[in-house]
N, C-alpha and C positions, 0 to 999 in steps of 0.2 A: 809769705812774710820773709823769707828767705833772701831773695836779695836785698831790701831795707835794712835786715839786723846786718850783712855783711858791712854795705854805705854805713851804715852808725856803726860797727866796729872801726871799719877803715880811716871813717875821719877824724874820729877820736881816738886812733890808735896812741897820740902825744899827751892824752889827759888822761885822769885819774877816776877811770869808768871804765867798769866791767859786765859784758854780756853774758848772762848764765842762762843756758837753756834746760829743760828738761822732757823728756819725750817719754810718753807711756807705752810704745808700741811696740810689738814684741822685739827682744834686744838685736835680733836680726836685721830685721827694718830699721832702725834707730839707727844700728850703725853703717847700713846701707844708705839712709838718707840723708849721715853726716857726710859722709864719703863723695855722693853723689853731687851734696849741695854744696861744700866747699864749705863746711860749718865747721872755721879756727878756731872759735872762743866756745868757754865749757860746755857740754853738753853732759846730764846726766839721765842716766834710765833711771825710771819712775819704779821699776822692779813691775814683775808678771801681774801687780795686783791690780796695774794702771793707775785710778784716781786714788783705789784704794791704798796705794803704795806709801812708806815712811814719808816721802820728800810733800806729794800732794796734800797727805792729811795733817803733818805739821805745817803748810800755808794757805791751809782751805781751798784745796782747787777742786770743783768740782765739775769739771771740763776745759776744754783744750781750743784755742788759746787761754789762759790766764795772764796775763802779762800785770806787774807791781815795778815801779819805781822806785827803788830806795836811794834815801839818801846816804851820806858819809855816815851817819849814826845807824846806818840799819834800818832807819825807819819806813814804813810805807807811805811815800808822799803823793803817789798817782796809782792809778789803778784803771786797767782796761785801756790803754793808749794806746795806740795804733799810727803808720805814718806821720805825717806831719804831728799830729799833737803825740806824737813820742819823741819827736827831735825837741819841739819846745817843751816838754817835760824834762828830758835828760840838760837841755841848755840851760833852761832854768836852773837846776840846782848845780850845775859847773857853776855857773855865773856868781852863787849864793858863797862857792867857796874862795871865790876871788875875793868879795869882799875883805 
C-alpha cells in the first residue's frame, strides 16, 4: 500500500488532508520500513503490545491494515478503503469542504 499512500500524499500535498499511519511492528522494523519505503507523512509505533497497544485500542484495530476516513470534524466517514475507492473517499470529503 505503500506507494498509493505516497501518490495520495503527493497529490494532495496543496489540500487540507493528512495521512497518519501507524505500525505495530517491533520499533526496529517500523522504522526501517519508513526509511526504506519513503514514508513523509506521520507514522506512529503502535508500542510492543501491537493491536494491544494505546493508539489500536482507542480506535478498535484489531488487525493490520485498518484503514478510517475522517472527516474535518474527526468523524469516521469510510472504513476499510483501499486504492481507487480511498481516492474517491478522500475526494469526496475535499469536495464536501468546498461547498
Amino acid at each position: 500500500m505503500y506507494p498509493h499512500e505516497r501518490s495520495l500524499v503527493q497529490r494532495l500535498a496543496d489540500e487540507p488532508f493528512a495521512l497518519i499511519g501507524v505500525n505495530s511492528d517491533p520499533k526496529e522494523r517500523a522504522l526501517k520500513a519508513c526509511e526504506e519505503n519513503d514514508i513523509t507523512w506521520r507514522s506512529f509505533w503502535a508500542g510492543p503490545e501491537g493491536t494491544r497497544g494505546p493508539i489500536p485500542r482507542q480506535w478498535n484495530v484489531r488487525g493490520w491494515p485498518t484503514i478510517y476516513v475522517l472527516d474535518a470534524q474527526g468523524v469516521i466517514r469510510f472504513k476499510g478503503v483501499r486504492g481507487e475507492a480511498m481516492d474517491h473517499a478522500v475526494d469526496t470529503l475535499l469536495a464536501e469542504l468546498r461547498k
